[in-house]
DRENTORKOL-3810 file (N, C-alpha, C; in nm, 4 decimals):
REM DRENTORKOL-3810
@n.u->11.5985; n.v->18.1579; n.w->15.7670; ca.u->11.5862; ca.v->18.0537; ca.w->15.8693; c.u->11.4431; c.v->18.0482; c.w->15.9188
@n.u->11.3838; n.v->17.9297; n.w->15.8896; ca.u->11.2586; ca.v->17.9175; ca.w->15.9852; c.u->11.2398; c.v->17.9500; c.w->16.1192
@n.u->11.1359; n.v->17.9873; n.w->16.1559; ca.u->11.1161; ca.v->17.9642; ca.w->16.3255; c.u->11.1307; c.v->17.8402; c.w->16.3708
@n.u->11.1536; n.v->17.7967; n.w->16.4724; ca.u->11.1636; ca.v->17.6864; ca.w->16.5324; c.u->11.0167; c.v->17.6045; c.w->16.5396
@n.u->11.0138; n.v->17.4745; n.w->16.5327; ca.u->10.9106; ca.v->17.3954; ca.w->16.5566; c.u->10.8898; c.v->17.3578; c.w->16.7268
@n.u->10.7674; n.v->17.3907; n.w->16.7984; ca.u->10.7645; ca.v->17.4400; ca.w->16.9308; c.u->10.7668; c.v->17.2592; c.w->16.9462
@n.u->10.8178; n.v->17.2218; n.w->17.1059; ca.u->10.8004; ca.v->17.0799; ca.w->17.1590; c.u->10.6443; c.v->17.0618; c.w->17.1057
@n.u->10.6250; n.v->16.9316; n.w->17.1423; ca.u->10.4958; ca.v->16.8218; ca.w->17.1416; c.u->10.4591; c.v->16.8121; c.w->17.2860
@n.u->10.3305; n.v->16.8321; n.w->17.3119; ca.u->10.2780; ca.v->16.7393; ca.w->17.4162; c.u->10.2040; c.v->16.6755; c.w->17.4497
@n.u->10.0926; n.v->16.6044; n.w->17.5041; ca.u->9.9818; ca.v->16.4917; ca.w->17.4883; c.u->9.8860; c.v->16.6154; c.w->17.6014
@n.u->9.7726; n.v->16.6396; n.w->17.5580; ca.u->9.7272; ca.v->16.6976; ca.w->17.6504; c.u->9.5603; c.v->16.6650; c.w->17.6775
@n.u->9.5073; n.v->16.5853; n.w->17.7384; ca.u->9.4230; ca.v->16.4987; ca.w->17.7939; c.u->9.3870; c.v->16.4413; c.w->17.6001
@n.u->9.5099; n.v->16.3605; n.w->17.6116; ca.u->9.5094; ca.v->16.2370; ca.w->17.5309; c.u->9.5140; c.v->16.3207; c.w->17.3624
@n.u->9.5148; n.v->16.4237; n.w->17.3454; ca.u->9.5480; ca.v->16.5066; ca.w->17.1917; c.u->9.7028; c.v->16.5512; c.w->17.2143
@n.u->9.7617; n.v->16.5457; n.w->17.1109; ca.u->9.9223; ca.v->16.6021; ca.w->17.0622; c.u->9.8972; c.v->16.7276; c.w->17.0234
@n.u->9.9252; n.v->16.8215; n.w->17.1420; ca.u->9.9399; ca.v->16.9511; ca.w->17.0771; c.u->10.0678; c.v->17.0336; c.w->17.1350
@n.u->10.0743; n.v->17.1399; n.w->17.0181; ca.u->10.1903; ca.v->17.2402; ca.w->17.0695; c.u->10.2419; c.v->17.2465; c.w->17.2316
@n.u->10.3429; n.v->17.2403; n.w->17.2462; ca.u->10.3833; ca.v->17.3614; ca.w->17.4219; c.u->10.3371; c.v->17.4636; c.w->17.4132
@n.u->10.2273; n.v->17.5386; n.w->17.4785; ca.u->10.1759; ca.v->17.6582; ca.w->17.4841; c.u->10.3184; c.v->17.7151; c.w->17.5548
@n.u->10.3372; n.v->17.8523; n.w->17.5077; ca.u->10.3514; ca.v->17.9778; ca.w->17.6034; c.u->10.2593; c.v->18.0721; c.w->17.6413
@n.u->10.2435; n.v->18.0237; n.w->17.7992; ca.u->10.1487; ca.v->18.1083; ca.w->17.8587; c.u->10.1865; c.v->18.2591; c.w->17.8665
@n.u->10.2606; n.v->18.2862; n.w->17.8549; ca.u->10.2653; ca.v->18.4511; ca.w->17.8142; c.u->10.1554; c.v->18.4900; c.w->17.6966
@n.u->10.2061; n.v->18.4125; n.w->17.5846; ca.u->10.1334; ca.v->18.4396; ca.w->17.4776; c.u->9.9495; c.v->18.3895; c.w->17.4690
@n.u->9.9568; n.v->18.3214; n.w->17.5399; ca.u->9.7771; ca.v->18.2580; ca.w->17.5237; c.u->9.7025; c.v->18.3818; c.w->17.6201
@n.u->9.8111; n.v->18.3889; n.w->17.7154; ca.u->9.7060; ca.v->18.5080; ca.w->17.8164; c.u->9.7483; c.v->18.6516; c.w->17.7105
@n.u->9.8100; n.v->18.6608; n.w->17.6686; ca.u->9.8033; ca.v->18.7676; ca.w->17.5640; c.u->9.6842; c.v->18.7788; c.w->17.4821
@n.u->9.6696; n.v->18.6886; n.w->17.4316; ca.u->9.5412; ca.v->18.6407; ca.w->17.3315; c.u->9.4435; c.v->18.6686; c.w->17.3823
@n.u->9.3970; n.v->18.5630; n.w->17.4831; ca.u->9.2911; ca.v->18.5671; ca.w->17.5679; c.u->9.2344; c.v->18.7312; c.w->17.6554
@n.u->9.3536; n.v->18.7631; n.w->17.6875; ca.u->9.2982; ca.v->18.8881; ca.w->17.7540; c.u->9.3385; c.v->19.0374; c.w->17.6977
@n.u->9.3668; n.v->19.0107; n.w->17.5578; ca.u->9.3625; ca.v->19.1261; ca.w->17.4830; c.u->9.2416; c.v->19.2116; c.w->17.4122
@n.u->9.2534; n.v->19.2907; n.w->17.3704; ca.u->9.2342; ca.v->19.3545; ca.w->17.2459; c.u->9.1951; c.v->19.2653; c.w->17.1107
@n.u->9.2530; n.v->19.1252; n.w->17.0989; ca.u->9.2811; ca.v->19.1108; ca.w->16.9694; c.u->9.2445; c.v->18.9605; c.w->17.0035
@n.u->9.1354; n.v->18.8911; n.w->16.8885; ca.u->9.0920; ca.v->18.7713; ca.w->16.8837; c.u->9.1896; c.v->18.6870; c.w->16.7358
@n.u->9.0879; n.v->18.5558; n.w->16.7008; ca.u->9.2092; ca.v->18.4983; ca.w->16.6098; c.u->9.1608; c.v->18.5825; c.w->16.5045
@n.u->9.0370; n.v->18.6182; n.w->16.4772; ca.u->8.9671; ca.v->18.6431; ca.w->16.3589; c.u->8.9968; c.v->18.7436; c.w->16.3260
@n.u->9.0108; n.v->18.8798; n.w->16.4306; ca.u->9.1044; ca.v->18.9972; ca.w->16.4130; c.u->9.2313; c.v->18.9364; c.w->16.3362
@n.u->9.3371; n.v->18.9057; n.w->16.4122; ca.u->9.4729; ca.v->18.8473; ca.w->16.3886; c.u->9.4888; c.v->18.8340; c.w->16.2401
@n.u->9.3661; n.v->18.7477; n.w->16.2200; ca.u->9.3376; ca.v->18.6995; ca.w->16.0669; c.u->9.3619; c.v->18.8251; c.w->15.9505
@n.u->9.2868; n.v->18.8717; n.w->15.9753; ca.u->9.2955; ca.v->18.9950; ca.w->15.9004; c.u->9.4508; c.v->19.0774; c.w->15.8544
@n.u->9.4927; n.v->19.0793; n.w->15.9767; ca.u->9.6311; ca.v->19.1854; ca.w->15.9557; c.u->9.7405; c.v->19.0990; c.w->15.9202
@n.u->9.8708; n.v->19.1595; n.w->15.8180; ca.u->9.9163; ca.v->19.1269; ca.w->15.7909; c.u->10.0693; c.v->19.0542; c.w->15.8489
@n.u->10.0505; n.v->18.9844; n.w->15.8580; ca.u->10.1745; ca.v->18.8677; ca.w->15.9253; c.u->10.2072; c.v->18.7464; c.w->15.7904
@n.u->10.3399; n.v->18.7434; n.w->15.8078; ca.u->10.3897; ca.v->18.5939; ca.w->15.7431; c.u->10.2967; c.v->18.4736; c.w->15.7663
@n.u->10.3234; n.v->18.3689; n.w->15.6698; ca.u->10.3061; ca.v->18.2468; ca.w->15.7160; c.u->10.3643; c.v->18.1793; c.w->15.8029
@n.u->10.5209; n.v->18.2283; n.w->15.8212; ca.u->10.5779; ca.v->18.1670; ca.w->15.8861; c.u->10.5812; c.v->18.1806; c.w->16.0499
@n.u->10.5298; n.v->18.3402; n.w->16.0663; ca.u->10.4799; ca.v->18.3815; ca.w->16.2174; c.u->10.3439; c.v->18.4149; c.w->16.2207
@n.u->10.3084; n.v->18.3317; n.w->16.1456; ca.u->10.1451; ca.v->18.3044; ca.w->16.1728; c.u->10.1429; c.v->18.1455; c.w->16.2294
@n.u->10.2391; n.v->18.0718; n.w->16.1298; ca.u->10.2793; ca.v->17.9437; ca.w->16.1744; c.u->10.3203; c.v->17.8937; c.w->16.3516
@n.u->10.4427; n.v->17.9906; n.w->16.3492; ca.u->10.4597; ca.v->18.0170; ca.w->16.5108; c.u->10.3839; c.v->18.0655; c.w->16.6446
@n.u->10.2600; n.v->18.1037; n.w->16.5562; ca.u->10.1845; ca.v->18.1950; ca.w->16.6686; c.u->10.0660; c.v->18.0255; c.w->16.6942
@n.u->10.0187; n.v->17.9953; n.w->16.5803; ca.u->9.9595; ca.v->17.8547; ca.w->16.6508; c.u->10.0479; c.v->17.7994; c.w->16.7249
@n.u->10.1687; n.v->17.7460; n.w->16.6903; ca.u->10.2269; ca.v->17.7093; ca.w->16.7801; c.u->10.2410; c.v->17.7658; c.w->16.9234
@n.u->10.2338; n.v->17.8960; n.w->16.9045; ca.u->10.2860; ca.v->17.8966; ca.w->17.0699; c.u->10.1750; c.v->17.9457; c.w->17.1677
@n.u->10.0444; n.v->17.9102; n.w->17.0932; ca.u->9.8740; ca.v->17.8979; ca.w->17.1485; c.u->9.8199; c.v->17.7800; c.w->17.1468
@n.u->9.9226; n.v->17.6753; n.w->17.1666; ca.u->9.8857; ca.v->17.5236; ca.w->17.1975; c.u->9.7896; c.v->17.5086; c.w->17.1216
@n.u->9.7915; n.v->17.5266; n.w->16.9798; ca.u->9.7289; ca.v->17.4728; ca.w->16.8708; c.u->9.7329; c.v->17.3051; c.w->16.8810
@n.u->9.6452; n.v->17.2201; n.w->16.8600; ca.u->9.6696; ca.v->17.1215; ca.w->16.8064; c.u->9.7274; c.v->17.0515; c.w->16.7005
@n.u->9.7662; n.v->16.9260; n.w->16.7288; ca.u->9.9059; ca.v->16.9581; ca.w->16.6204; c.u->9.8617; c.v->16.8381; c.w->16.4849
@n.u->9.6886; n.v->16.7437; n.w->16.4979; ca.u->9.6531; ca.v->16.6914; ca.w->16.4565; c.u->9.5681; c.v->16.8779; c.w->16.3343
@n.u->9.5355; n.v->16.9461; n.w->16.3645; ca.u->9.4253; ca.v->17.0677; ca.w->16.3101; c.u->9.5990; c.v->17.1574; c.w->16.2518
@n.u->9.6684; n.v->17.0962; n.w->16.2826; ca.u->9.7600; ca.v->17.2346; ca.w->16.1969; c.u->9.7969; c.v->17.1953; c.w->16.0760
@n.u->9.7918; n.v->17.0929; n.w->16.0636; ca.u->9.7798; ca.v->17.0517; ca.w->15.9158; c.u->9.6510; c.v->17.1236; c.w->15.8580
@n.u->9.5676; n.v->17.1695; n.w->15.8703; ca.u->9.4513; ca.v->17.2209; ca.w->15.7930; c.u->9.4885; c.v->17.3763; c.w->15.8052
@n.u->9.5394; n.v->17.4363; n.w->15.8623; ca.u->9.5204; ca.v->17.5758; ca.w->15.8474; c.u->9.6030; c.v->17.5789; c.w->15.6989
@n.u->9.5638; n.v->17.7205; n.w->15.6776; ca.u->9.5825; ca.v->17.7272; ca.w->15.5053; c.u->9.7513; c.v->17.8192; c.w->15.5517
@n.u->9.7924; n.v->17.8486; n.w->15.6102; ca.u->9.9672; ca.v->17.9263; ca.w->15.6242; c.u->10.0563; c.v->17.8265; c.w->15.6417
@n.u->10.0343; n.v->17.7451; n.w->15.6581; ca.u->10.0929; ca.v->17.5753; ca.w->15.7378; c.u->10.1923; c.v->17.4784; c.w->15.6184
@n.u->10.3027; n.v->17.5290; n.w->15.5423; ca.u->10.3377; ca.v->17.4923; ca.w->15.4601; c.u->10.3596; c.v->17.3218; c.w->15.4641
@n.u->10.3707; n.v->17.2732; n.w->15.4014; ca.u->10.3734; ca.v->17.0888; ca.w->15.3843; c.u->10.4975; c.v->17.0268; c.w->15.3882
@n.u->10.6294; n.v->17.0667; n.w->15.4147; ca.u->10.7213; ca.v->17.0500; ca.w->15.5062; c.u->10.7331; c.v->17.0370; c.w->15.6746
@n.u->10.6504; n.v->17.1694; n.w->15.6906; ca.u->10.6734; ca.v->17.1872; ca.w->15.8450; c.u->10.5353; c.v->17.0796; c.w->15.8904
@n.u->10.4647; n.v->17.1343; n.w->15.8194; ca.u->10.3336; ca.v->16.9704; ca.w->15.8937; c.u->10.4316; c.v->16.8505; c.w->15.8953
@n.u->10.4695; n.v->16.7834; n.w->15.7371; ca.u->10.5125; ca.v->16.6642; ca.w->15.7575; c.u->10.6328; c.v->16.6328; c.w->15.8770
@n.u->10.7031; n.v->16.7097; n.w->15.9050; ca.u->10.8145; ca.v->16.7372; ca.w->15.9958; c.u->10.7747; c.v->16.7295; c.w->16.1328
@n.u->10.6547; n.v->16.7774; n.w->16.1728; ca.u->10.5976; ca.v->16.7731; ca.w->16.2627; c.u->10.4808; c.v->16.6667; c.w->16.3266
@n.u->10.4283; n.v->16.6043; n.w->16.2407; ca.u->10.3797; ca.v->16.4687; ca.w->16.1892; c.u->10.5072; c.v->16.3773; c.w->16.2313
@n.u->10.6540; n.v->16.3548; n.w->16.1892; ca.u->10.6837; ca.v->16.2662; ca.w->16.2286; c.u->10.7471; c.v->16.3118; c.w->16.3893
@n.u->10.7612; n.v->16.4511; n.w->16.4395; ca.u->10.8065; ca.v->16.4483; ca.w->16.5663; c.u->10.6988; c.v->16.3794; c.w->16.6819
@n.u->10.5576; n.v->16.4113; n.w->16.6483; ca.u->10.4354; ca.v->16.3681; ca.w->16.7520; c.u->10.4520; c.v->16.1916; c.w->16.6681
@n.u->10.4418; n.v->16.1376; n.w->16.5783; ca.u->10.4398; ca.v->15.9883; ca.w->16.5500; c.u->10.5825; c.v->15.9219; c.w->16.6139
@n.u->10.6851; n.v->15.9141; n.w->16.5713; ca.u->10.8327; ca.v->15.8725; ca.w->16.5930; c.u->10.9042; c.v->15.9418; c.w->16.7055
@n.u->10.8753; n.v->16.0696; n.w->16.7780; ca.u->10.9168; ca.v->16.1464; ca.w->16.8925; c.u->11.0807; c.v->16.2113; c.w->16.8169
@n.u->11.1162; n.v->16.2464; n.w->16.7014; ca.u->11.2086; ca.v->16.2371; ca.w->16.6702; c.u->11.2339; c.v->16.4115; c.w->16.6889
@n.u->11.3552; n.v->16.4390; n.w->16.6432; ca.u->11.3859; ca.v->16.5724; ca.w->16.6883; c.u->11.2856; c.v->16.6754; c.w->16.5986
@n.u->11.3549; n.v->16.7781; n.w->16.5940; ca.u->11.2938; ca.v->16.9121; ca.w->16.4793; c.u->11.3706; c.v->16.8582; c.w->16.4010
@n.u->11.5001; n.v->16.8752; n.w->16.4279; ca.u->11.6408; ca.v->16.9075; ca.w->16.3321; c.u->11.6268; c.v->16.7128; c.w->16.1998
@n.u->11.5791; n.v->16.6120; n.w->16.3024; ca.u->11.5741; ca.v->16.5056; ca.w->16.2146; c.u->11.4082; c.v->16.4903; c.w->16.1149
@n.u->11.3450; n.v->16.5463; n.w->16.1881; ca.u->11.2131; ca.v->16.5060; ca.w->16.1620; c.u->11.2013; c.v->16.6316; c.w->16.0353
@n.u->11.2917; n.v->16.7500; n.w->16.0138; ca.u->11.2750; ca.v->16.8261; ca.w->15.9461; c.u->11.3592; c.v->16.7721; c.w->15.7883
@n.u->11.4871; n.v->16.7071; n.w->15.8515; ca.u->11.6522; ca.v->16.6261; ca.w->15.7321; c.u->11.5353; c.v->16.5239; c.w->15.6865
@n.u->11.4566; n.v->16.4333; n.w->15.7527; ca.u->11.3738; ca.v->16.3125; ca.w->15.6938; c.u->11.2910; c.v->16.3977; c.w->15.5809
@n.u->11.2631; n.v->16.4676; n.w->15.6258; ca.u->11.1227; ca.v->16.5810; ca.w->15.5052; c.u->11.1971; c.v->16.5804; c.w->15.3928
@n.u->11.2902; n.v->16.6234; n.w->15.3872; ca.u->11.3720; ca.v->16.7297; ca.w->15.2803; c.u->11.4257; c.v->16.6020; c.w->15.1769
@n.u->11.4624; n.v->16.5194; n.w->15.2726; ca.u->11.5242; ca.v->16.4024; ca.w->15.2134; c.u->11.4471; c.v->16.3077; c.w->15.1057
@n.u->11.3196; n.v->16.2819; n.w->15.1871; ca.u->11.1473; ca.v->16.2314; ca.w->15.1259; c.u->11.1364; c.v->16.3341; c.w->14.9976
@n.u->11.1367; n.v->16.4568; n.w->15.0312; ca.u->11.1292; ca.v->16.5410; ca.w->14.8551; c.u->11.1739; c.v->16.5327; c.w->14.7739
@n.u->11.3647; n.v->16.4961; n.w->14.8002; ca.u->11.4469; ca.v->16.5075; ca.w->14.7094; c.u->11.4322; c.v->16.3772; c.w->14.6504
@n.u->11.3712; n.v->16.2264; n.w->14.7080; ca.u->11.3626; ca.v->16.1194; ca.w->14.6713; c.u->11.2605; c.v->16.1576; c.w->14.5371
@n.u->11.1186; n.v->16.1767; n.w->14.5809; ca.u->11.0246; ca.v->16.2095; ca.w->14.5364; c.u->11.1059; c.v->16.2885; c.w->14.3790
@n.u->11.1368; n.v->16.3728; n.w->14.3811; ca.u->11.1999; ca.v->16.5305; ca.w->14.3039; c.u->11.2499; c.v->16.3902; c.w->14.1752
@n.u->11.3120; n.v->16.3282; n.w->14.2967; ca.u->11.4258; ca.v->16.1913; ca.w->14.1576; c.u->11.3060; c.v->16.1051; c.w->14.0710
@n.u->11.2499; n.v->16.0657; n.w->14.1437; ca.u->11.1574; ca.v->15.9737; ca.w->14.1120; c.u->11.0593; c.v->16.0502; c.w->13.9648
@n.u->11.0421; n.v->16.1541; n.w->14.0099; ca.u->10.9322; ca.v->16.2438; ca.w->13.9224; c.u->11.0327; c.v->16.2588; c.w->13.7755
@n.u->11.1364; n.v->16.2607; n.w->13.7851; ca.u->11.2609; ca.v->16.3218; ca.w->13.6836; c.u->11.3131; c.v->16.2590; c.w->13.5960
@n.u->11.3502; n.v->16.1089; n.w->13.6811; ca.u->11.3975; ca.v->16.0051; ca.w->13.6068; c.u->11.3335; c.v->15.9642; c.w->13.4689
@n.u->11.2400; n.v->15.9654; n.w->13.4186; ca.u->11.2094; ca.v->15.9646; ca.w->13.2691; c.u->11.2391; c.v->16.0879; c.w->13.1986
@n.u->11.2569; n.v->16.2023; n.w->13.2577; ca.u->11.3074; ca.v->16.3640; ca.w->13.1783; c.u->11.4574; c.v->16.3489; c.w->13.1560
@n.u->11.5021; n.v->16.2733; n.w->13.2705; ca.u->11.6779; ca.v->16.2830; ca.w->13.2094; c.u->11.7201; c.v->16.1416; c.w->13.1354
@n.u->11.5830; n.v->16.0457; n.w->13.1381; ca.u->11.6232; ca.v->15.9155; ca.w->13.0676; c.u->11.6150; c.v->15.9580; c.w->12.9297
@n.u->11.5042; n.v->16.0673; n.w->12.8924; ca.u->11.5141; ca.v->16.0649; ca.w->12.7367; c.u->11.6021; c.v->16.1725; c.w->12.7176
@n.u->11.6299; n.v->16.2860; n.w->12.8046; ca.u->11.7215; ca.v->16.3923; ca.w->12.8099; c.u->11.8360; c.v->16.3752; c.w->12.7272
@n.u->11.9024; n.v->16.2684; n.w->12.8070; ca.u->12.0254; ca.v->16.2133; ca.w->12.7881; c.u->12.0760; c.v->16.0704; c.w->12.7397
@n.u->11.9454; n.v->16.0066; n.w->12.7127; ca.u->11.9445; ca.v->15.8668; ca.w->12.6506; c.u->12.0041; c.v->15.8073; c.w->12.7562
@n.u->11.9834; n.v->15.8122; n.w->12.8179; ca.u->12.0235; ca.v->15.6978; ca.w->12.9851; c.u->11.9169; c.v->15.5964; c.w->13.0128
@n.u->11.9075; n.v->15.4541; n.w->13.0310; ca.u->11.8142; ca.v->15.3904; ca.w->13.0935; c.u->11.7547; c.v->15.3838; c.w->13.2170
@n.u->11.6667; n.v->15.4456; n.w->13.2614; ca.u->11.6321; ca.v->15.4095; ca.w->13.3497; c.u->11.6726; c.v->15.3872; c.w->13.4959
@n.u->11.6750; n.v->15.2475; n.w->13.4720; ca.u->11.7088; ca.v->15.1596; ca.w->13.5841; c.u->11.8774; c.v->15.2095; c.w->13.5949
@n.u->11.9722; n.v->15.2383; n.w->13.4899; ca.u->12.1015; ca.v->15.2963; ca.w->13.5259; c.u->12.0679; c.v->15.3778; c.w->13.6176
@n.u->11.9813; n.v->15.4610; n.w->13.6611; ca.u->11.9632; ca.v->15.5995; ca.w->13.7379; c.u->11.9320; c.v->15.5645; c.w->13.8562
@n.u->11.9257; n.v->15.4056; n.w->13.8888; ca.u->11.9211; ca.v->15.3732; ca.w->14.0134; c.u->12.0078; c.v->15.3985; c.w->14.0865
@n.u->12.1675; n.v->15.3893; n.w->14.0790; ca.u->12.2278; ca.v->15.3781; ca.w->14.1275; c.u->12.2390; c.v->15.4820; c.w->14.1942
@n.u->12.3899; n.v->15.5314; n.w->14.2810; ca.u->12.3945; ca.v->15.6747; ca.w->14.3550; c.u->12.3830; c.v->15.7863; c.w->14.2757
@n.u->12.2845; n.v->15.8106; n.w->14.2644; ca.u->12.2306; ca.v->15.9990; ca.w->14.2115; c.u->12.3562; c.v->16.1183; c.w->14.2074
@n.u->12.3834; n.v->16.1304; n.w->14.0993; ca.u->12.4860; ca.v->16.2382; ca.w->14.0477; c.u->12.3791; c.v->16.3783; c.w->14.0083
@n.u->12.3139; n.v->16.3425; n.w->14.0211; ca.u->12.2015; ca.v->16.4607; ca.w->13.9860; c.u->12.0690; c.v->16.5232; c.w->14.0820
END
């Protein structure tokens, strides 16, 4: 299970994460900078969460290199459309599997000698 995708907020006119101030004053008044952080070993996926919950911007999290291309696009449409996690994450998955068909449809047209355009119809595959 992923971590959760933190709310959106507008913050003098940029879309970024809901900080938790627990965690930023953690940051800030620790021991430990990002560049440290960098170094030691953590997931992508709670490396992912940790921008998030340091009011990362949510236009710059698309560029960090841990930031897989689901959870951006997912998150991309919650700050564009205001839509949930749970939809903005089903729209992603859904966009791939379109994509996944699209890329395929000539592998199972000669696969199986099927035309094409037959494969329009509702997807058995």
């Amino acid at each position: 299970m992923k971590h959760p995708i933190q709310p959106i907020e507008i913050v003098d006119e940029i879309a970024r994460f809901k900080k938790n101030e627990i965690v930023r004053f953690l940051l800030d008044a620790g021991q430990f900078d990002m560049n440290s952080l960098a170094l030691m070993q953590f997931s992508d996926e709670d490396r992912m969460q940790f921008a998030q919950l340091i009011g990362y911007s949510v236009s710059g999290f698309g560029d960090l290199s841990y930031v897989d291309d689901d959870t951006f696009s997912a998150t991309e449409l919650m700050r564009k459309n205001g839509k949930s996690e749970l939809d903005a994450r089903l729209e992603t998955l859904e966009e791939t599997l379109n994509n996944a068909r699209q890329l395929l449809k000539p592998v199972v047209s000669s696969l199986y000698h099927i035309a094409e355009e037959d494969l329009d119809t509702k997807p058995t595959w």
